[in-house]
N, CA, C and O atoms as a GROMACS GRO file, in nm:
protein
  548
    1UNK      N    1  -0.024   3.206  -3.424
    1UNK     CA    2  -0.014   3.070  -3.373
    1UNK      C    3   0.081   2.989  -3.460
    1UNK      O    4   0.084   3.009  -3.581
    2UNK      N    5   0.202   2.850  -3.372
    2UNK     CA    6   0.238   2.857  -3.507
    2UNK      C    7   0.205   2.656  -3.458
    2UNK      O    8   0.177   2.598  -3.353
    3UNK      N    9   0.223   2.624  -3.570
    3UNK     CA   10   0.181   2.426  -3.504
    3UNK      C   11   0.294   2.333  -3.474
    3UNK      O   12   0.343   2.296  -3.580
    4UNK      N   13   0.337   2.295  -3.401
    4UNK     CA   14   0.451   2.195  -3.378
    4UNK      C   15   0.389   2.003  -3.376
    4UNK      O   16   0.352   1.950  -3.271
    5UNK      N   17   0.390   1.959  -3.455
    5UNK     CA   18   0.355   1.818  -3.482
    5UNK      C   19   0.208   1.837  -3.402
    5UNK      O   20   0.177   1.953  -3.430
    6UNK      N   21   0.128   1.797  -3.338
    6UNK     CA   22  -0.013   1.809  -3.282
    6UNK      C   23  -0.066   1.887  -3.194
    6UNK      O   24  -0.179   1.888  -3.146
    7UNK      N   25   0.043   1.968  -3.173
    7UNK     CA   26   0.046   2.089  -3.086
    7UNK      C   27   0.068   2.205  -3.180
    7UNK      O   28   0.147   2.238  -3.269
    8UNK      N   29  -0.076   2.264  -3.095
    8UNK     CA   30  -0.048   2.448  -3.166
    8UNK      C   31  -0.052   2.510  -3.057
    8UNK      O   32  -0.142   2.505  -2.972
    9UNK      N   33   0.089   2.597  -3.054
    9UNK     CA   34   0.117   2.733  -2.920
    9UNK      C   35   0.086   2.859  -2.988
    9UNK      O   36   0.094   2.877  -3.109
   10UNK      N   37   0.050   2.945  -2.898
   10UNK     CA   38  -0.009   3.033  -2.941
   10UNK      C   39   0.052   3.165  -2.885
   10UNK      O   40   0.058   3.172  -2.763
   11UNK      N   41   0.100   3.276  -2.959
   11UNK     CA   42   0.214   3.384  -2.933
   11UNK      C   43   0.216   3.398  -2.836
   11UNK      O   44   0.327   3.402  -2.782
   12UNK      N   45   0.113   3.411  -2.765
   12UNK     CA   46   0.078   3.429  -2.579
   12UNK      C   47   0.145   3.318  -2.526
   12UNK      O   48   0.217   3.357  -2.434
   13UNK      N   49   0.152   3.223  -2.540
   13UNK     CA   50   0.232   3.103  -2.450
   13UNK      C   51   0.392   3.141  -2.443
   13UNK      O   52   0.440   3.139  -2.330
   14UNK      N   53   0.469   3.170  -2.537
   14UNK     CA   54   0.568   3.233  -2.477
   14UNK      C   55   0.655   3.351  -2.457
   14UNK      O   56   0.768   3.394  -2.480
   15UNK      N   57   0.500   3.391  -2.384
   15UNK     CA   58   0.560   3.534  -2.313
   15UNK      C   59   0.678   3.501  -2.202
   15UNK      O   60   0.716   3.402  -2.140
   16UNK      N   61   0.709   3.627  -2.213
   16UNK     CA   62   0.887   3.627  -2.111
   16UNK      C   63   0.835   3.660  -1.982
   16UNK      O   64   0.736   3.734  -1.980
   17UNK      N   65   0.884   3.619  -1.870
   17UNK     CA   66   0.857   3.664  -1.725
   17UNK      C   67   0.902   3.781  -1.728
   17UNK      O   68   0.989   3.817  -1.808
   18UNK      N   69   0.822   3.894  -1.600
   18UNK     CA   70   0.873   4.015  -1.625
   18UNK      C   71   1.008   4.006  -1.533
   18UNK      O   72   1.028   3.921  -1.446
   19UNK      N   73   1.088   4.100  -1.565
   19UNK     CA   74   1.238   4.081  -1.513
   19UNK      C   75   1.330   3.970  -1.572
   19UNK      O   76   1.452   3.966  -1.554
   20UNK      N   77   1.287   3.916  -1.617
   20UNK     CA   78   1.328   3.831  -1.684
   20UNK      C   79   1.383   3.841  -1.840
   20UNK      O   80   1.291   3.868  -1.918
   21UNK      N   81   1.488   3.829  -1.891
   21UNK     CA   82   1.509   3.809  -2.010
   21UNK      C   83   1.482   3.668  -2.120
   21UNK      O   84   1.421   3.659  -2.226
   22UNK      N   85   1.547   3.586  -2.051
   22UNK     CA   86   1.532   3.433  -2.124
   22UNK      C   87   1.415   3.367  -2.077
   22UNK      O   88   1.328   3.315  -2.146
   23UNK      N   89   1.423   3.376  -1.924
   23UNK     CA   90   1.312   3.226  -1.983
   23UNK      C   91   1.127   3.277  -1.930
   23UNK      O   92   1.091   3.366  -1.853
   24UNK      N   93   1.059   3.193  -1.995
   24UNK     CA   94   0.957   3.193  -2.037
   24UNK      C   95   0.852   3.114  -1.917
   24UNK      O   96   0.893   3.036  -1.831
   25UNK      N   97   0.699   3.160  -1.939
   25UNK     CA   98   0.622   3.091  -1.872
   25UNK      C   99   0.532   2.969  -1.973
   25UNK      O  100   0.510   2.966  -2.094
   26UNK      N  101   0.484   2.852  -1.831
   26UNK     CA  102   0.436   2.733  -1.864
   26UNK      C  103   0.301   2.777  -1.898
   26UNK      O  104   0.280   2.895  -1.873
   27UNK      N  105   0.198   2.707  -1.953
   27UNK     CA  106   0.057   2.714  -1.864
   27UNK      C  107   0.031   2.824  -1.734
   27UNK      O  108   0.002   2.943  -1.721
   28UNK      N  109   0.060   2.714  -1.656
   28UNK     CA  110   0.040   2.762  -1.499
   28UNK      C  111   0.118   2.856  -1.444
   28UNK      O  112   0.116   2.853  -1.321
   29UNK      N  113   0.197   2.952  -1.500
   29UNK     CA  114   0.230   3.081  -1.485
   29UNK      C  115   0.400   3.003  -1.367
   29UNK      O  116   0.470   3.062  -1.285
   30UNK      N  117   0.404   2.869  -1.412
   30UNK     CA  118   0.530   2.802  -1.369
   30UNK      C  119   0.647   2.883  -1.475
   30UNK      O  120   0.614   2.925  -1.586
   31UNK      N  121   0.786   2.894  -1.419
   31UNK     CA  122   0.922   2.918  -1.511
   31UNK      C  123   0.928   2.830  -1.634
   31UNK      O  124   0.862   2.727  -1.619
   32UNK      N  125   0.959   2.834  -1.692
   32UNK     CA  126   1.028   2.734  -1.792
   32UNK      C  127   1.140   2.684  -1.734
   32UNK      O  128   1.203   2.771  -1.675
   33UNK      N  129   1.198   2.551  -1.726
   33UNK     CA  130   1.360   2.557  -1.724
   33UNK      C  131   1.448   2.560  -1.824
   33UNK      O  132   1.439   2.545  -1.945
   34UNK      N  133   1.571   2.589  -1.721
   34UNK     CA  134   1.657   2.671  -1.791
   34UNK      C  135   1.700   2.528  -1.907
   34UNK      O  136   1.712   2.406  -1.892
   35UNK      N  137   1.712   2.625  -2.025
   35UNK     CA  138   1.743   2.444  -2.143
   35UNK      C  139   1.885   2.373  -2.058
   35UNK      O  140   1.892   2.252  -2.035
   36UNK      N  141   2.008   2.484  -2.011
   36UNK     CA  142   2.118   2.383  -1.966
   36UNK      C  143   1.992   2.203  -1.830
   36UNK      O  144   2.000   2.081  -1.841
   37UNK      N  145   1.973   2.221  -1.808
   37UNK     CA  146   1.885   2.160  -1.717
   37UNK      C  147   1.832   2.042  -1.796
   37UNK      O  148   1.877   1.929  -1.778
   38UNK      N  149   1.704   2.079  -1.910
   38UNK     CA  150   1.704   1.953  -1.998
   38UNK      C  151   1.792   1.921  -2.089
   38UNK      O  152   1.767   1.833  -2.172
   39UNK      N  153   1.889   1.978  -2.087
   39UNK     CA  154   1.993   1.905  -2.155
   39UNK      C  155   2.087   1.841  -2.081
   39UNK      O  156   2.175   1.765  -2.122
   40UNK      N  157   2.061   1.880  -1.954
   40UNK     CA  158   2.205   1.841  -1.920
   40UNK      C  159   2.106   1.640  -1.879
   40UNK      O  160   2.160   1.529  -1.885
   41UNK      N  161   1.986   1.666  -1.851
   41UNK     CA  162   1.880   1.541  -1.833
   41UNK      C  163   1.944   1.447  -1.924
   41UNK      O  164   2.005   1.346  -1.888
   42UNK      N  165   1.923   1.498  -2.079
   42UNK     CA  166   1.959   1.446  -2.186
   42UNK      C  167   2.086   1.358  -2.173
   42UNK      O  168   2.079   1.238  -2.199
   43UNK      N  169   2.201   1.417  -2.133
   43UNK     CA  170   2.327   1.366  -2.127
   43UNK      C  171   2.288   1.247  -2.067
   43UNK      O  172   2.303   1.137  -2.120
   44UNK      N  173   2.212   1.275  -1.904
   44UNK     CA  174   2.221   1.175  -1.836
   44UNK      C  175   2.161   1.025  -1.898
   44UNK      O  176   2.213   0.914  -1.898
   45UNK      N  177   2.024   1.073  -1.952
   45UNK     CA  178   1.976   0.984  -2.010
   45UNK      C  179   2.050   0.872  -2.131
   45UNK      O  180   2.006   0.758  -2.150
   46UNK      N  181   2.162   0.927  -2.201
   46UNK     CA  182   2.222   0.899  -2.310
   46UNK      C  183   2.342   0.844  -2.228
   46UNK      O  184   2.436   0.794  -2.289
   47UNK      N  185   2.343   0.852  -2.108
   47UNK     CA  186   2.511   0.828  -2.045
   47UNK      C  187   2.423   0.646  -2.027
   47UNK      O  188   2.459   0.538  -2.074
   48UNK      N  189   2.307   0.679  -1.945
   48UNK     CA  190   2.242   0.536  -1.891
   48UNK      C  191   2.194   0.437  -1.999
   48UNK      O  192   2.132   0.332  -1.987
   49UNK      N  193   2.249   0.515  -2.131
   49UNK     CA  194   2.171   0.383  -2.265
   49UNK      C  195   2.307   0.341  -2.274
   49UNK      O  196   2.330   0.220  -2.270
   50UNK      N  197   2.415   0.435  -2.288
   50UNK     CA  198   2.551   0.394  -2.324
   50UNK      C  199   2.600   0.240  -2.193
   50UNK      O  200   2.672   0.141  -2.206
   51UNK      N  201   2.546   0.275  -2.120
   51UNK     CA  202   2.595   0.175  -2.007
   51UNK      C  203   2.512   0.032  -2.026
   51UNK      O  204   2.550  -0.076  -1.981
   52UNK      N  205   2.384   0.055  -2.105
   52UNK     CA  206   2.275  -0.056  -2.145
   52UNK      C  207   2.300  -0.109  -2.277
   52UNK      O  208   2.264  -0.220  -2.316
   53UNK      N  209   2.369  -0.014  -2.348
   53UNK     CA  210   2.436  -0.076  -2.440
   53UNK      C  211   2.621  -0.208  -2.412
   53UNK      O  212   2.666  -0.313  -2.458
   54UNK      N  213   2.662  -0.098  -2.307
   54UNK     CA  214   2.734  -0.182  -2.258
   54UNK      C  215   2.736  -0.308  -2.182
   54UNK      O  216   2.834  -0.382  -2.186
   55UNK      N  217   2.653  -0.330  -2.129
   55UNK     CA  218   2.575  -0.431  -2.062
   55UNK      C  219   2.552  -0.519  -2.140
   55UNK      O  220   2.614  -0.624  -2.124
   56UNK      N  221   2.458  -0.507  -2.251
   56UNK     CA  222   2.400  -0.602  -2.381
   56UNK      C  223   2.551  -0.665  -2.437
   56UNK      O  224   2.591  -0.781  -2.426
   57UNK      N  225   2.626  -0.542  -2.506
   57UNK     CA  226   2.744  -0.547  -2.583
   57UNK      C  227   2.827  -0.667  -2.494
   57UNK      O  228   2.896  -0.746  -2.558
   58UNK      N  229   2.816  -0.680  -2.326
   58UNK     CA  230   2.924  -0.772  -2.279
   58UNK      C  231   2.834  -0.874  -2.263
   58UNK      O  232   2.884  -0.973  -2.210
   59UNK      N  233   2.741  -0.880  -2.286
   59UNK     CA  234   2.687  -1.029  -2.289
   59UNK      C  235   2.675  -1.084  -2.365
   59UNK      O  236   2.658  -1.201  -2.332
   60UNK      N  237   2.671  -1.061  -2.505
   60UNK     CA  238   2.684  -1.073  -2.611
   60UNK      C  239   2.836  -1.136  -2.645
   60UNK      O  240   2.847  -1.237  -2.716
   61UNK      N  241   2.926  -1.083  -2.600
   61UNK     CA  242   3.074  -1.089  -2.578
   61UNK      C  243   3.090  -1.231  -2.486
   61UNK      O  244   3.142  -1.329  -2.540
   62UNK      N  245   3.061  -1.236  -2.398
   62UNK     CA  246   3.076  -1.347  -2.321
   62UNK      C  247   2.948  -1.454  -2.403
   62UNK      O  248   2.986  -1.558  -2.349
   63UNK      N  249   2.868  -1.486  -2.462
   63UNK     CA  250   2.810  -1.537  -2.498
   63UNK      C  251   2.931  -1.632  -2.589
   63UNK      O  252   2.962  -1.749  -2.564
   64UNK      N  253   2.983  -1.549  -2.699
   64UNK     CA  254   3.053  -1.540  -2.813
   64UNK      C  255   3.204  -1.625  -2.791
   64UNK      O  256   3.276  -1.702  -2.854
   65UNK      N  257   3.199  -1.565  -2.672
   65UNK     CA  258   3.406  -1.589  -2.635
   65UNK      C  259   3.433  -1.661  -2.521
   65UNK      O  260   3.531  -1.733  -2.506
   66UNK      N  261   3.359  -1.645  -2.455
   66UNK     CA  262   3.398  -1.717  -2.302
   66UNK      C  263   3.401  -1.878  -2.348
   66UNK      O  264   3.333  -1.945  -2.425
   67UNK      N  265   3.525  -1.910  -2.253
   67UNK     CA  266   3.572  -2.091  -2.294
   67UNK      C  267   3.529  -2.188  -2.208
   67UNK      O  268   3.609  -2.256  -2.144
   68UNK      N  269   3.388  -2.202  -2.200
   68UNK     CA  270   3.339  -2.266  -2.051
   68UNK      C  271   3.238  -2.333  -2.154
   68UNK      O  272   3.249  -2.313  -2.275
   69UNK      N  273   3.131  -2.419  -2.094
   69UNK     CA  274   3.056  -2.503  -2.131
   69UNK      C  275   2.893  -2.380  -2.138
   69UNK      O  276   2.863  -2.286  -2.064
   70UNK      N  277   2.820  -2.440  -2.262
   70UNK     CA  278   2.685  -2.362  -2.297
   70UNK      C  279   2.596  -2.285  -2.144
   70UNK      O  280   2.546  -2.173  -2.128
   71UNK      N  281   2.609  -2.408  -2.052
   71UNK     CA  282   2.484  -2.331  -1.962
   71UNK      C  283   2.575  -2.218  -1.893
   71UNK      O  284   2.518  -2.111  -1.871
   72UNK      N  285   2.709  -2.229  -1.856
   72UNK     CA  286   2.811  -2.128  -1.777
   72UNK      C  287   2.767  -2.008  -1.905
   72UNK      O  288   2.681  -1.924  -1.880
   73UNK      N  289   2.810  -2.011  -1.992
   73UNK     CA  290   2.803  -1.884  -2.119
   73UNK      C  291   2.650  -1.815  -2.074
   73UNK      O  292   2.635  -1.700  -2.031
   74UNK      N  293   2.551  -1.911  -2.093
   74UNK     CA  294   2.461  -1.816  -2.087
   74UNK      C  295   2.387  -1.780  -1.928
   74UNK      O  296   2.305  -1.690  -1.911
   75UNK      N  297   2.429  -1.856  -1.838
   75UNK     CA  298   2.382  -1.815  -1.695
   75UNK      C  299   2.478  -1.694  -1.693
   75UNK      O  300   2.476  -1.640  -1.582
   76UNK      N  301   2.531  -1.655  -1.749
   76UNK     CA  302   2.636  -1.470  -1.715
   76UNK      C  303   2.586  -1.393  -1.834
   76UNK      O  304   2.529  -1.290  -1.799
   77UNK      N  305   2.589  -1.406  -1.924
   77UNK     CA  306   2.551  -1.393  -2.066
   77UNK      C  307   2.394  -1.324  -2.056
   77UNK      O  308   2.378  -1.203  -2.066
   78UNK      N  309   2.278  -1.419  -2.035
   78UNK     CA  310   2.160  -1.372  -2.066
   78UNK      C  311   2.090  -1.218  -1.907
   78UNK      O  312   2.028  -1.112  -1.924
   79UNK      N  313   2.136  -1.279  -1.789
   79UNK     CA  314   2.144  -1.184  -1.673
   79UNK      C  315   2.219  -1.047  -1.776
   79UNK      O  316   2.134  -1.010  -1.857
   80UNK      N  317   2.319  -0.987  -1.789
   80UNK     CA  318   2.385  -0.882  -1.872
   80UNK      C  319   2.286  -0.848  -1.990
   80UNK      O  320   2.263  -0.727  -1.998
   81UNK      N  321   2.238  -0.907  -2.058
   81UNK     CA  322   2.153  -0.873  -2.154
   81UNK      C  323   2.033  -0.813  -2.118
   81UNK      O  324   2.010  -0.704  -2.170
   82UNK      N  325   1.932  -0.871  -2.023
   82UNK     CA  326   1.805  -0.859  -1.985
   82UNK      C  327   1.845  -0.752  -1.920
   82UNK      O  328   1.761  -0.668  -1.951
   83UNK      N  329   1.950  -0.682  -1.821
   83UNK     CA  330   1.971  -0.580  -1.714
   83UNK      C  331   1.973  -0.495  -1.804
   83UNK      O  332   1.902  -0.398  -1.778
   84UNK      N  333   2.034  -0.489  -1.916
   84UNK     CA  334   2.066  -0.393  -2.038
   84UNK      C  335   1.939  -0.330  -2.082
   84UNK      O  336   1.915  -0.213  -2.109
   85UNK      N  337   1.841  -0.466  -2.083
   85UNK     CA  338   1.751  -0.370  -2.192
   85UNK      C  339   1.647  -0.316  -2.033
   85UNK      O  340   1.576  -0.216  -2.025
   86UNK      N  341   1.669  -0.400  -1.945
   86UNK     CA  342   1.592  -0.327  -1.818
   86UNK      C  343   1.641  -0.160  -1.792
   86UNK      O  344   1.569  -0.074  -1.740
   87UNK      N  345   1.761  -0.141  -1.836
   87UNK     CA  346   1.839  -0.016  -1.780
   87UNK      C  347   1.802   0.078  -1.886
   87UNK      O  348   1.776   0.196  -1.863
   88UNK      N  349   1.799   0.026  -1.998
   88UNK     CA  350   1.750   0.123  -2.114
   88UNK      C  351   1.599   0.170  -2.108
   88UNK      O  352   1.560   0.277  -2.155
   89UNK      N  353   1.533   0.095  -2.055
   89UNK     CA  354   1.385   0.124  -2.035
   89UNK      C  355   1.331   0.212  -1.934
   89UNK      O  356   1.246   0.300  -1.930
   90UNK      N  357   1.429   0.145  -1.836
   90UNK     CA  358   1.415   0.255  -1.679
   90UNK      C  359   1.472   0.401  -1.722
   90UNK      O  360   1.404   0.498  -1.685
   91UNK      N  361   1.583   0.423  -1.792
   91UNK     CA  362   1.648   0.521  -1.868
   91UNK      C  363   1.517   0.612  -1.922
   91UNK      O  364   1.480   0.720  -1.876
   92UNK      N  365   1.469   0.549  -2.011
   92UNK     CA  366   1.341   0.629  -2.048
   92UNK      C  367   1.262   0.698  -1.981
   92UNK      O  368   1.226   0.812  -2.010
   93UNK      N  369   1.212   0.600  -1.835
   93UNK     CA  370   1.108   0.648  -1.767
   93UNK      C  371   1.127   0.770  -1.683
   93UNK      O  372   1.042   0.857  -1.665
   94UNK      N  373   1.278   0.767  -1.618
   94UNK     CA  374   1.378   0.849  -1.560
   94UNK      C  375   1.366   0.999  -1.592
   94UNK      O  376   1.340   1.100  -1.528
   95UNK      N  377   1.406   0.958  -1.756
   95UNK     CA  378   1.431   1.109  -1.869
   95UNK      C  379   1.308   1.182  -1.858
   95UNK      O  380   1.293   1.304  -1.859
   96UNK      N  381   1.207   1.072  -1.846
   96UNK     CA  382   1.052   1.135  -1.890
   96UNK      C  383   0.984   1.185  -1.718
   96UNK      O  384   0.926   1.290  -1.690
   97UNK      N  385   1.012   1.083  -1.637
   97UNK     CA  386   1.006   1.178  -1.485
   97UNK      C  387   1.027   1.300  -1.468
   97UNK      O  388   0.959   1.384  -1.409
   98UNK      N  389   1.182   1.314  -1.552
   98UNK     CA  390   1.247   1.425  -1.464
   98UNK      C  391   1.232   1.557  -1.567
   98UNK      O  392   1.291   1.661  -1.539
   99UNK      N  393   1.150   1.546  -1.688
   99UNK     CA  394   1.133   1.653  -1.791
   99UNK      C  395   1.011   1.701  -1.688
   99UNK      O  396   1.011   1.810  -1.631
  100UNK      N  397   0.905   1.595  -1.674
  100UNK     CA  398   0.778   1.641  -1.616
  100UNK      C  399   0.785   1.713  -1.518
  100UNK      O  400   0.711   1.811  -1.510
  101UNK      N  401   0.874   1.682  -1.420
  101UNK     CA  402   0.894   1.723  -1.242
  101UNK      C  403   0.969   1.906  -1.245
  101UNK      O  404   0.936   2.001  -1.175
  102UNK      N  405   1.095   1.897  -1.372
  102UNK     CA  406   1.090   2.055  -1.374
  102UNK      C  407   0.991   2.125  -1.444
  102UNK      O  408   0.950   2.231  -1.396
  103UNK      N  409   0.926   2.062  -1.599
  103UNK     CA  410   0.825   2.183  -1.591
  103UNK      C  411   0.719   2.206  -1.535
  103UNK      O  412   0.650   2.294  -1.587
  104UNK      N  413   0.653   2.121  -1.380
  104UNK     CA  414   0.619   2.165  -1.353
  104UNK      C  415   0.640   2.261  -1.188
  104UNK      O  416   0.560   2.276  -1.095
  105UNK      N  417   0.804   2.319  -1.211
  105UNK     CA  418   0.884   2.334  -1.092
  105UNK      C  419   0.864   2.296  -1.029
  105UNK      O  420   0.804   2.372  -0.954
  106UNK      N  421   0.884   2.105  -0.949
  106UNK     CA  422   0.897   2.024  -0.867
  106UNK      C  423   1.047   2.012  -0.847
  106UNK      O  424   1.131   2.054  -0.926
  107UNK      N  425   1.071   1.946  -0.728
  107UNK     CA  426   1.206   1.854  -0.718
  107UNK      C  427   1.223   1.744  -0.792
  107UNK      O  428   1.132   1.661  -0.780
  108UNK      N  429   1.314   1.716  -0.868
  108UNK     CA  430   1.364   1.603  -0.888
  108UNK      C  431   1.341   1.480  -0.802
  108UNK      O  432   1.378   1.462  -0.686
  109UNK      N  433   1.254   1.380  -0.901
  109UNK     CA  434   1.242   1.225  -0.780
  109UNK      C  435   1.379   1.163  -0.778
  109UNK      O  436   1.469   1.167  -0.862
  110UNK      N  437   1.372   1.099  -0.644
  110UNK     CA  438   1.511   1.047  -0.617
  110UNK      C  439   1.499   0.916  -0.721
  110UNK      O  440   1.391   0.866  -0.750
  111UNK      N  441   1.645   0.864  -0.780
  111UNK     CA  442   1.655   0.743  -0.844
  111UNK      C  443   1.713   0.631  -0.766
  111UNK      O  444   1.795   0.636  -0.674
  112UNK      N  445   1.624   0.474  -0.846
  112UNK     CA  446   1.691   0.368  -0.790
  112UNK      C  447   1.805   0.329  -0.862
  112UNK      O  448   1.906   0.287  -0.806
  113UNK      N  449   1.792   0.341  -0.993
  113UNK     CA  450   1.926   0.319  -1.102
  113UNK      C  451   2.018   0.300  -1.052
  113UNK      O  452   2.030   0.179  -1.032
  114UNK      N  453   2.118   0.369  -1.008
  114UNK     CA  454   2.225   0.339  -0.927
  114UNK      C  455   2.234   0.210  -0.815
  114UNK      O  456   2.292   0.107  -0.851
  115UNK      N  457   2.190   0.216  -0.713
  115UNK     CA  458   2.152   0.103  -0.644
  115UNK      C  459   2.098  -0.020  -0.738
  115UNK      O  460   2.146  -0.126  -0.700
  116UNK      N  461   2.050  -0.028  -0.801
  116UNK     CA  462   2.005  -0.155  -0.882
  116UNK      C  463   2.093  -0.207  -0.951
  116UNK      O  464   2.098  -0.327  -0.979
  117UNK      N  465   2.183  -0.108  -0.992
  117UNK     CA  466   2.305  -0.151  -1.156
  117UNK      C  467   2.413  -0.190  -1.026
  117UNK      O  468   2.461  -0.300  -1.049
  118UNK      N  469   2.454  -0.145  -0.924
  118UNK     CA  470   2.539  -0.219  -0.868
  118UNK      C  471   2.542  -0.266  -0.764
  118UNK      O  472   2.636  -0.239  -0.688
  119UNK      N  473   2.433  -0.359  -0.723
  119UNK     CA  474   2.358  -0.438  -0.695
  119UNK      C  475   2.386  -0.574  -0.801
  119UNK      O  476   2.462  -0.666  -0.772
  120UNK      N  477   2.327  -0.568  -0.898
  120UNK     CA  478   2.315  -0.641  -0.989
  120UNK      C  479   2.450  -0.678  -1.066
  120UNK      O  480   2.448  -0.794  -1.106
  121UNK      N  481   2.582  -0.601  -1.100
  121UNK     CA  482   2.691  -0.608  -1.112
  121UNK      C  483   2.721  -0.694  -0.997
  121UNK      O  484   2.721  -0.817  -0.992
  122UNK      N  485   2.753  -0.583  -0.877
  122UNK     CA  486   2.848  -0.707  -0.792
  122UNK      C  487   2.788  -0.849  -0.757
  122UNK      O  488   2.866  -0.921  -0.695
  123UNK      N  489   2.635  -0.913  -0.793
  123UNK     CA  490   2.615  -1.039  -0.802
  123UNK      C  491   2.670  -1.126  -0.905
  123UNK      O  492   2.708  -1.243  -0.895
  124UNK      N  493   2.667  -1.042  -1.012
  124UNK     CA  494   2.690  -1.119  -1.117
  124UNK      C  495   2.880  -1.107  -1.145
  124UNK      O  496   2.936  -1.144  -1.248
  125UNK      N  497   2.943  -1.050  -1.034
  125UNK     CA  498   3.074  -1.005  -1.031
  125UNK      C  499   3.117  -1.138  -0.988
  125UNK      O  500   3.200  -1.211  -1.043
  126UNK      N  501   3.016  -1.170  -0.833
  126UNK     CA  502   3.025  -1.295  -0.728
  126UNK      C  503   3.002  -1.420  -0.853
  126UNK      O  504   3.109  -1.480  -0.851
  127UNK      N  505   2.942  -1.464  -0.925
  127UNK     CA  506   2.876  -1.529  -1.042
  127UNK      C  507   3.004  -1.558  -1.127
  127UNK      O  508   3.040  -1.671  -1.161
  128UNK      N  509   3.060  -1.456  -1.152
  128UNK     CA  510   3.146  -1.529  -1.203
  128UNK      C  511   3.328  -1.545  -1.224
  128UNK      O  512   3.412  -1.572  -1.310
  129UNK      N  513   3.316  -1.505  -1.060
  129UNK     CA  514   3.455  -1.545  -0.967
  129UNK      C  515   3.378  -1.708  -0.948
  129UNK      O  516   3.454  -1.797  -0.988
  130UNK      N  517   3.295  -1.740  -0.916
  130UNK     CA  518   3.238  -1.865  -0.871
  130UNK      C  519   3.276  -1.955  -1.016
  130UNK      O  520   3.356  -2.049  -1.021
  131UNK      N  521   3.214  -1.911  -1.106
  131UNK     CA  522   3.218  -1.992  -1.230
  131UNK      C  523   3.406  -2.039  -1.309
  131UNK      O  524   3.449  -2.135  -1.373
  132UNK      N  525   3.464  -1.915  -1.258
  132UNK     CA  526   3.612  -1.872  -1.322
  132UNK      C  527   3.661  -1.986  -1.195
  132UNK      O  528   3.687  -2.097  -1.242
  133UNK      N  529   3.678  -1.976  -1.045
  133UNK     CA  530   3.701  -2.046  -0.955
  133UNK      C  531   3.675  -2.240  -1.029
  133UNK      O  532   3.770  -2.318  -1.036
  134UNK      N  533   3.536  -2.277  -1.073
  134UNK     CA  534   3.529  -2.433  -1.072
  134UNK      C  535   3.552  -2.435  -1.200
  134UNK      O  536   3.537  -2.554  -1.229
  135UNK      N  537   3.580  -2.377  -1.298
  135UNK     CA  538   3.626  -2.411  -1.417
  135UNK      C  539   3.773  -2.385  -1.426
  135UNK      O  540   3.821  -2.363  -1.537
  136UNK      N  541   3.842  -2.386  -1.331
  136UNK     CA  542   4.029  -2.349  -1.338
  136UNK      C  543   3.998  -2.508  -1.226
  136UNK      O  544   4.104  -2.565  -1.251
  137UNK      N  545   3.941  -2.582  -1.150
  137UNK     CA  546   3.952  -2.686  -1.074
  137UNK      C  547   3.960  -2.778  -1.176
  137UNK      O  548   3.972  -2.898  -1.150
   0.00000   0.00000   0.00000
């Protein structure tokens, strides 16, 4: 047996499927997936913080730089921030869905992420053509 932080597996847990070379059984006599699979999760997950970081990072930016009056700065400003840390969180839940759903060989749940981030972009796109529009009047 050997212990991994509060978990102890036990030599029997990863036995190899027969015919099989690499991969291994769950519990429930489910596949393992293949690691390209949670890794490639991984990427995704790390692509959707990079974009929540980007999000934060430009509101932060427009907070900082934009040449308009306090409430214009932060009516664009604080929306970009809050979506950021919303996207980083959903990011999480996503990563952690979609680890659960292959080991226990399910389909992948469909995501809203996409639809929400540009959704929420092209309002805040409209937001501030509107704002750029009465501050050039």
């Amino acid at each position: 047996m050997r212990r991994y932080g509060a978990r102890t597996i036990s030599a029997s847990a990863g036995r190899t499927i027969p015919g099989s070379s690499s991969r291994t059984m769950f519990n429930e006599g489910v596949a393992a997936p293949d690691p390209r699979f949670t890794m490639a999760n991984e990427r995704t997950f790390l692509a959707w913080n990079r974009t929540a970081l980007a999000l934060i990072g430009g509101g932060l930016a427009v907070e900082q730089f934009l040449n308009t009056g306090r409430v214009a700065r932060l009516a664009i400003a604080l929306p970009l921030i809050l979506l950021g840390a919303i996207l980083a969180g959903a990011s999480y839940g996503r990563w952690r869905n979609n680890e659960q759903a292959m080991g226990r060989g399910e389909t992948l749940p469909p995501s809203r992420m996409p639809a929400m981030i540009a959704f929420c972009l092209a309002l805040f796109s409209v937001a501030a053509l509107v704002l750029a529009v009465v501050h050039a009047l």
